[in-house]
N, C-alpha and C positions, 0 to 999 in steps of 0.2 A: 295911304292917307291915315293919318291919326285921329281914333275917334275922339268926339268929346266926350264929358261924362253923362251927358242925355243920353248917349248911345247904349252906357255900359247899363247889360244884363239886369247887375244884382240891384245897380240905383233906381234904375228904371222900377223894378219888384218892390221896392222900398217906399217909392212916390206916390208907386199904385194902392199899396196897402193901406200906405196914410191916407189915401184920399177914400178908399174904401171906407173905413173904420167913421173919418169924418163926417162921409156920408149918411152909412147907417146910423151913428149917433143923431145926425140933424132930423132923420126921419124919427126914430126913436121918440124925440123930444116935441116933436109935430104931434104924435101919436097919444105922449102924455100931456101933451096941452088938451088934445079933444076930448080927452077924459076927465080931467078936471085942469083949468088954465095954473089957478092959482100956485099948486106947489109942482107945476112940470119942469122948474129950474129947479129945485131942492132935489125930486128923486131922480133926472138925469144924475147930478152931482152923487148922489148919495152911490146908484151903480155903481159909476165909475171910482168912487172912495173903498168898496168893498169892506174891508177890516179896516181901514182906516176911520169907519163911522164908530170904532169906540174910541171915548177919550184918554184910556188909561193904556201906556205901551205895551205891560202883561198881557191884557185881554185882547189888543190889534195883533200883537207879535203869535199869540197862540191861532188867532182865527186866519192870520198869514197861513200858519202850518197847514190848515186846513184846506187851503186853495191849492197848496205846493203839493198835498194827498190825492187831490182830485184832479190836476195839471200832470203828472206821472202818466198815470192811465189816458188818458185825451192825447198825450203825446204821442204814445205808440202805437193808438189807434189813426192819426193823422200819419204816421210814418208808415203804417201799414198798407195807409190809399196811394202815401206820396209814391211807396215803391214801386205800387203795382202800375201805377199812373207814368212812369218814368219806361214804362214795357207798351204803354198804349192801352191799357187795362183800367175799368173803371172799378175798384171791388170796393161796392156798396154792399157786398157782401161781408165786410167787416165786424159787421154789428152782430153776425151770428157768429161767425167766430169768436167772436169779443167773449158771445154766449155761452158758448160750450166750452173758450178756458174758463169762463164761471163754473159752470157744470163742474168739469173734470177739479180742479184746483180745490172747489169746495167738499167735493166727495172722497179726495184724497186725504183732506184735510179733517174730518168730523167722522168718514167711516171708517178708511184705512188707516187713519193716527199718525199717518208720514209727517216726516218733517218739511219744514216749509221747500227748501231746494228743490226735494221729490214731488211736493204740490205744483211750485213753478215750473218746472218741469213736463208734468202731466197736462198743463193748461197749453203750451206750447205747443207739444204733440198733438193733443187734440183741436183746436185752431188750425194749425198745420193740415192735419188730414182734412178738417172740413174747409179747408184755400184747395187743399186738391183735387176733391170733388168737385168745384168748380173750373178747374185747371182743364179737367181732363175733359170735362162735356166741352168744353172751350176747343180744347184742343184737336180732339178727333171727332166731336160730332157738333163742329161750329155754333155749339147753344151758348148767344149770349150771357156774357160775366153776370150782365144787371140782374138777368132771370132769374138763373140760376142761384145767383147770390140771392137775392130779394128772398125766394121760394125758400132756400135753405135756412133765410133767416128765421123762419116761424117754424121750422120743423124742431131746427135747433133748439127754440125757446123751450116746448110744450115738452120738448125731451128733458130736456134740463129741469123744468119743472114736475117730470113726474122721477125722475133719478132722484132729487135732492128731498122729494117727498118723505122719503124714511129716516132724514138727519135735521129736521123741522122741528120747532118747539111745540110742548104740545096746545097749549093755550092760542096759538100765533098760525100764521101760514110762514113765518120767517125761519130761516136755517137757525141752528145754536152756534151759541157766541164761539167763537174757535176761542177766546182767550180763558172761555172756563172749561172746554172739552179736550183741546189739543195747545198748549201751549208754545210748541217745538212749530208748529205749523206758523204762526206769526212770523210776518218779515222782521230782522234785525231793524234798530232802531239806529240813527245815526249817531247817537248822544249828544244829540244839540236839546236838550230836553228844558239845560237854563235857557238855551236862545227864545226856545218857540214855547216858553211859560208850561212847560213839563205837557208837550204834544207829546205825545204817547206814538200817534199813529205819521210822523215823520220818518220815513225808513231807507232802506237803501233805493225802493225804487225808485227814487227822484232823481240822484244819482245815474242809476242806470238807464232810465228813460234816457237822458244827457249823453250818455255814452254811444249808446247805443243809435241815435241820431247823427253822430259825429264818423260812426263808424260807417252806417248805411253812406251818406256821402261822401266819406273815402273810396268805398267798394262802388259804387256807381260811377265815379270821377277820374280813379284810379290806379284800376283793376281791369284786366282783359275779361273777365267775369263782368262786367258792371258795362264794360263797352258793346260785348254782344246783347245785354237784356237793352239797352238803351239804342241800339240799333236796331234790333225784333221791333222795335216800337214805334221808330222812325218809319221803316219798312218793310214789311217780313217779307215781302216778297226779296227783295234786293238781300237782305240778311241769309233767307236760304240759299241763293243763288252763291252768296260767298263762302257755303258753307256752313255756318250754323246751323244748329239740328234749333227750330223755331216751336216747333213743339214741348221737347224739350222743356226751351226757355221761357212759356206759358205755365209750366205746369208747374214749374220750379218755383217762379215769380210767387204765383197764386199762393203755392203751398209755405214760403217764407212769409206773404203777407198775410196769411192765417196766421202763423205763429205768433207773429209782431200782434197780430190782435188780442191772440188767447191770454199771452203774457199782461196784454193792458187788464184784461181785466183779473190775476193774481196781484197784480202791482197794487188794485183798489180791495179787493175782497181777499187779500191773506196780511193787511195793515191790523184788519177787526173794524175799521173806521164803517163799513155798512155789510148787512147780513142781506140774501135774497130770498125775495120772497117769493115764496112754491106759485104763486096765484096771480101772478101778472099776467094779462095778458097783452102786451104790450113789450115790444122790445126796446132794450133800454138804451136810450139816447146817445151815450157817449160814445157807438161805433160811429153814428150819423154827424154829431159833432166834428168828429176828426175831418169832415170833409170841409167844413167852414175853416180849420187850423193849416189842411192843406194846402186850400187855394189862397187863404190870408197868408201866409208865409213863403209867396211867389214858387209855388211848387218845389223850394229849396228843403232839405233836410233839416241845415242849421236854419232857416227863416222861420220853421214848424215849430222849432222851440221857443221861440218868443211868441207866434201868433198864439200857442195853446196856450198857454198864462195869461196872454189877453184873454182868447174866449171864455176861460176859466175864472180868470178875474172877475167880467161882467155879469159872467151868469152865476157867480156867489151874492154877486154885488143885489141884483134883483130880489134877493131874499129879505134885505132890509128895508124892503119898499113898505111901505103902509099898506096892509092888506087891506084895509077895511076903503081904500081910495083907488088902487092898481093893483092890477094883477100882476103875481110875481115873474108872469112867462113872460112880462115884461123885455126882457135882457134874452129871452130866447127869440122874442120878435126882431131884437137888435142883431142876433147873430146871424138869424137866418137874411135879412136884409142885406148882410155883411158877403153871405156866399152869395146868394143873387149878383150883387155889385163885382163880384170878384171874377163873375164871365166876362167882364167888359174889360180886364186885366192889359187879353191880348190884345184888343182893340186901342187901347193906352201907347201901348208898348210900340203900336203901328204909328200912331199917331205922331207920337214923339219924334219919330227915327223919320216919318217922311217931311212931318216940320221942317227937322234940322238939315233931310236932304236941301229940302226945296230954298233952304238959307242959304247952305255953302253954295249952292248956285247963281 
């Protein structure tokens, strides 16, 4: 019997999204009515306008670049869950990964004077090893990913933050600029410099982000690699009995979606566009992000790159709110709204499919 297109997968993922997004918007706009009624139309609009709230095309075109710097990073941090999520694996533990290719990427870069490939590099590895660390308690001593991941995330941090401590400015708790210590360490630019009103910090990883989403979906879709993690996930019991070593394909998952994380964040911190600061105590957002990118993009690879531009869209957008009227977390309250909404995805997707049973009948 020939499905309809209600049926199909990726439409169904597409319906859902939009209606997510719509959602959280209409809450959004409830939230900025209680706060003040009067301008809760003007700063929904202004969110969602982001760079489009300047009126001259130089200064939107440039503050574009600036979403598409911080969209790079969010992506491979969303690709890093989607992977792990596609094995049955939840890695919230991203965000310290994320952390420690900060670490590694910035110390290679301001101590050792490597050049940027050697920094990208080093943040991969290390992400890598800390996905494996979680792999392994996973894998042989059944310790929850969340745990695990959650626990590593703050070790990561405070590590990261006393390593980076000796390449600090001294007035500042912030690392030194890489473009006045290590010039070679900077990602190559793309040369759209006319495009985006001489963005400086537009570089290849935006590109690569792209690529590298395209490829994870090939390799999960089709690749005999991609079909055993995708059956581990389904059901590892069934998966060993066929054979696959299930372990294994836990540890290996984990340890690719560390790297995918380490890299997101070289992609943000070897542009120059933001320097870390030794004295956070707080781990930074954009591993946790990726998980609103994941599930807004119907768990798909390719879907992940448009939801991230979304989430990255609105939560730039929230910056030109009226501070002295809303708070700019404004558009983080929209996003998180967005992942809450995004569990009711598969409930959607049931819905739909038994509708359209209950009609052809």
């Amino acid at each position: 019997m020939k499905k309809s297109i209600f049926q199909n997968d990726a439409f169904q993922s597409i319906i859902a999204a939009i209606a997510c997004i719509v959602a959280g918007l209409l809450v959004g706009y409830l939230v900025l009515l209680a706060i003040h009624p009067a301008s809760a139309g003007e700063a929904i609009v202004t969110i969602l306008k982001n760079f489009l709230n300047y009126p001259s095309k130089p200064a939107a075109m440039k503050y574009l670049g600036n979403t598409l710097v911080k969209t790079a990073p969010l992506l491979m941090c969303a690709l890093s869950i989607n992977f792990c999520y596609k094995v049955g694996l939840f890695n919230i533990g991203a965000a310290g990964q994320y952390v420690v290719g900060a670490g590694a990427c910035l110390y290679a870069a301001l101590a050792l004077k490597m050049p940027w490939f050697v920094c990208l590099l080093c943040a991969l590895i290390a992400g890598g090893i800390w996905g494996t660390v979680v792999g392994l308690l996973k894998a042989y001593a059944n310790v929850n990913e969340v745990i695990s991941g959650i626990m590593l995330n703050w070790i990561g941090l405070y590590l990261v933050n006393m390593l980076l401590g000796g390449v600090k400015e001294q007035a500042s708790p912030y690392t030194l600029q890489i473009s006045s210590v290590n010039e070679k360490a900077l990602l190559p630019t793309l040369g759209l410099g006319t495009f985006f009103t001489n963005n400086k910090y537009v570089t290849i990883a935006v590109p690569l982000a792209v690529i590298t989403a395209i490829a994870i979906w090939i390799v999960l879709n089709f690749t005999k690699f991609g079909y055993e993690l995708r059956a581990t996930g389904l059901n590892k019991e069934a998966a060993r009995y066929a054979g696959m070593n299930e372990k294994r394909n836990i540890i290996l998952t984990l340890a690719i979606g560390g790297a995918l994380a380490g890299v997101a964040a070289a992609f943000l911190f070897l542009t120059g566009y933001e320097q870390w600061s030794t004295t956070q105590s707080s781990v930074p957002g954009m591993g946790f992000n990726g998980i609103a990118a994941t599930f807004l993009g119907g768990l798909s690879p390719l879907g992940t790159i448009f939801s991230s531009y979304f989430i990255q869209h609105i939560t730039s957008g929230g910056s030109y709110l009226d501070k002295n009227v809303y708070p700019s977390q404004i558009s983080d309250l929209i996003s998180a709204i967005i992942i809450y909404l995004c569990g009711f995805v598969l409930f959607f997707k049931y819905a739909m499919n038994r509708r359209y049973t209950i009609k052809r009948r």
